[in-house]
N, C-alpha and C positions, 0 to 999 in steps of 0.2 A: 425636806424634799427627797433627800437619799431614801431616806425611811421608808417613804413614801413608792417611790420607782423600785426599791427591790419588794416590797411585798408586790406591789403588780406584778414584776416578775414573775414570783413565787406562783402567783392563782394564775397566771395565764400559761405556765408549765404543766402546772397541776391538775388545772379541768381541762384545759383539750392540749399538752404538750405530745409531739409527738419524739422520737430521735431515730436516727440510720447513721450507721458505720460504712464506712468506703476502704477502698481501696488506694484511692489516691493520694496524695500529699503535699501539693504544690501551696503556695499561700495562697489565701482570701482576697478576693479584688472585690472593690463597691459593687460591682454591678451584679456577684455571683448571686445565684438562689437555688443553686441544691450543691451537692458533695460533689467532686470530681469525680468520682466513679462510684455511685453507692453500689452497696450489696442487696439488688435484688430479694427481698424473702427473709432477711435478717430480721429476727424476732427479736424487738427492743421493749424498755419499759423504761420510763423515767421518769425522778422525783424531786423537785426541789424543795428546800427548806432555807430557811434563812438561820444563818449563825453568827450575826450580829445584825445592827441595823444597816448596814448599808452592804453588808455579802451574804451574797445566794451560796448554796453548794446546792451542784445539781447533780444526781448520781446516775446515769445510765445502765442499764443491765443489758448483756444481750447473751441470748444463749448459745452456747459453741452448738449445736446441733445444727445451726443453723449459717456460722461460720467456720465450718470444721474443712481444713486445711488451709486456710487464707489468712492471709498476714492484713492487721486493718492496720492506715494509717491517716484517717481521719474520722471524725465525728458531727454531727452536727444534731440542735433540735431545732425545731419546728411548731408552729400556732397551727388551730387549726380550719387555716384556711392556707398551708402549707409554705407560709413564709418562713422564711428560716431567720432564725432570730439570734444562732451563732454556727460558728464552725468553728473545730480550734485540728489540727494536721500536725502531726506525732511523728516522729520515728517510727516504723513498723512494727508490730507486736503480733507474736505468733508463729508458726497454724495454730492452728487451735485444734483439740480432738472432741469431739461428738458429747462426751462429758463435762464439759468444763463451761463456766459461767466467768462470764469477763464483766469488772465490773469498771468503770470510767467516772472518775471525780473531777467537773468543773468546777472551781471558784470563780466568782462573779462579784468584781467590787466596785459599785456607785461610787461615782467621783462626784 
């Protein structure tokens, strides 16, 4: 069943996952469904793989051009019909300058 729940994972990231970085940072409550303060316009792209049977690694990319002077401290992806399917809120990281490619590694392990 592990096995099973992270490849779904995997495909439902893969053909329509989407991700956005925020601003914000506070924790996760049941009821949330989007980021505390996304970043408007943040050009993301995200990939899961699975690197054992029961953990996902999901990679997020987002390009500084697009966050260039903002400190992010949170992330989330998303299905697409825009549920959000995690969030995880960081210590802040950053500004960023107009060059630079930030890249964000979640681990994801089926219990």
């Amino acid at each position: 069943m592990q096995d099973l729940l992270a490849t779904q994972v995997v495909s439902l990231v893969n053909t329509s996952g989407t991700a956005k970085v925020g601003l914000g940072g506070n924790s996760t409550y049941p009821t949330q469904t989007d980021l505390d303060i996304p970043i408007s316009g943040a050009t993301t792209t995200v990939v899961a793989t699975k690197s054992d049977e029961n953990v996902v690694q999901i990679k997020v990319t987002v390009l500084g051009s697009s966050i260039s002077g903002k400190v992010i401290r949170e992330v989330g992806v998303f299905d697409s019909s825009s549920n959000m399917l995690l969030r995880q809120n960081f210590s802040g990281i950053g500004p960023f300058s107009s060059s630079t490619t930030v890249e964000i590694f979640i681990f994801l392990e089926v219990e």
